[in-house]
C-alpha positions as CSV (number, residue, x, y, z in Angstrom):
1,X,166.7,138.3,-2.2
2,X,168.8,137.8,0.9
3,X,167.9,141.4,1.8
4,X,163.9,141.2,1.4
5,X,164.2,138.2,3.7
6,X,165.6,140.1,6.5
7,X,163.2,142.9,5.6
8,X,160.5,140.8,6.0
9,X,161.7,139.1,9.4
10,X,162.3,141.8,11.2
11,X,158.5,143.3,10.1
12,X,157.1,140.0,11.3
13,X,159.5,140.8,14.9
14,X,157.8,144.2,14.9
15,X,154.5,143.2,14.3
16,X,155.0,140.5,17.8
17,X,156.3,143.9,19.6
18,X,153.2,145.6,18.6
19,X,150.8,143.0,19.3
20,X,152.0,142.0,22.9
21,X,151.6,146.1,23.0
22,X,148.2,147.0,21.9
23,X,147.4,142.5,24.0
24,X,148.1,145.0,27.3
25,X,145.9,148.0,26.2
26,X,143.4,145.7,25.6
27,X,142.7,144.5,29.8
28,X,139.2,145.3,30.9
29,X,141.1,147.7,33.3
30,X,142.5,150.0,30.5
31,X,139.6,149.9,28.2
32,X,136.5,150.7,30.6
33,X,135.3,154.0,28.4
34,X,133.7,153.4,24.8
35,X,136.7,155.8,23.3
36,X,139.3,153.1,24.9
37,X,137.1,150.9,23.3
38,X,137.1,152.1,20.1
39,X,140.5,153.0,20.2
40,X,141.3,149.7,20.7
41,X,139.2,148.7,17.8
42,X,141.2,150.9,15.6
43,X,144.4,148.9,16.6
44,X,143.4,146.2,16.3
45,X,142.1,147.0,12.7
46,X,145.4,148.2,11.9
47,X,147.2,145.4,13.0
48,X,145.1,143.5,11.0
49,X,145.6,145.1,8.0
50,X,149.3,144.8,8.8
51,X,149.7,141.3,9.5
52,X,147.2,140.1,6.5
53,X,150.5,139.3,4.2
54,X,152.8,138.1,6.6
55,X,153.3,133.9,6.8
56,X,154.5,133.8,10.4
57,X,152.8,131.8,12.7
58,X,152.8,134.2,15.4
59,X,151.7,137.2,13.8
60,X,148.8,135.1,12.9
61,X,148.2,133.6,15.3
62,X,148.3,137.3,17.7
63,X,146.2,138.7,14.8
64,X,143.4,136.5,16.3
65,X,143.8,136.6,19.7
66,X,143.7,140.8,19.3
67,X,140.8,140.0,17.4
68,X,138.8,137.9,20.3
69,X,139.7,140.9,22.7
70,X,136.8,142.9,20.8
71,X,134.0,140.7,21.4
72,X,132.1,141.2,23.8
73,X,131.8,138.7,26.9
74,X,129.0,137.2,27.5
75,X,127.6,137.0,31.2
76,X,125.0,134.0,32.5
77,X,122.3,135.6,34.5
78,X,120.1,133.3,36.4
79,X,116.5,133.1,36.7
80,X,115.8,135.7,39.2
81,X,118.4,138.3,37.6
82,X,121.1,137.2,39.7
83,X,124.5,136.5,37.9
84,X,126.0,132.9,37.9
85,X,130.1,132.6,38.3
């Protein structure tokens, strides 16, 4: 049992790697075409999928920040078309 335990640590360790990986592919800068885009969306997915059984906090808790990086942000546009900061 000892041995699934450190099986399933160092998972949830990789699973932190990955996501602070596919967190910097997901800048505005690196995803500007829609294949980036996508291609982030597949990651994401995946990392879903992976993290879906895991119990640590982080893993969750990266799960859902990868997760926000896929919506879309919303701009305010001002009456007259001109965009508000």
């Amino acid at each position: 049992m000892n041995r699934l335990r450190t099986i399933d640590v160092a998972l949830d360790d990789m699973l932190v790697n990955l996501a602070a990986i596919v967190l910097q592919l997901s800048k505005p800068e690196v995803t500007r075409t829609p294949e980036a885009r996508q291609a982030l969306a597949r990651s994401v997915h995946q990392y879903a999928v992976c993290a879906k059984r895991s119990s640590d906090p982080r893993v969750q808790e990266l799960k859902t920040q990868l997760e926000e990086t896929l919506k879309p942000s919303l701009r305010v546009v001002a009456r007259n078309g001109e965009k508000v900061s």
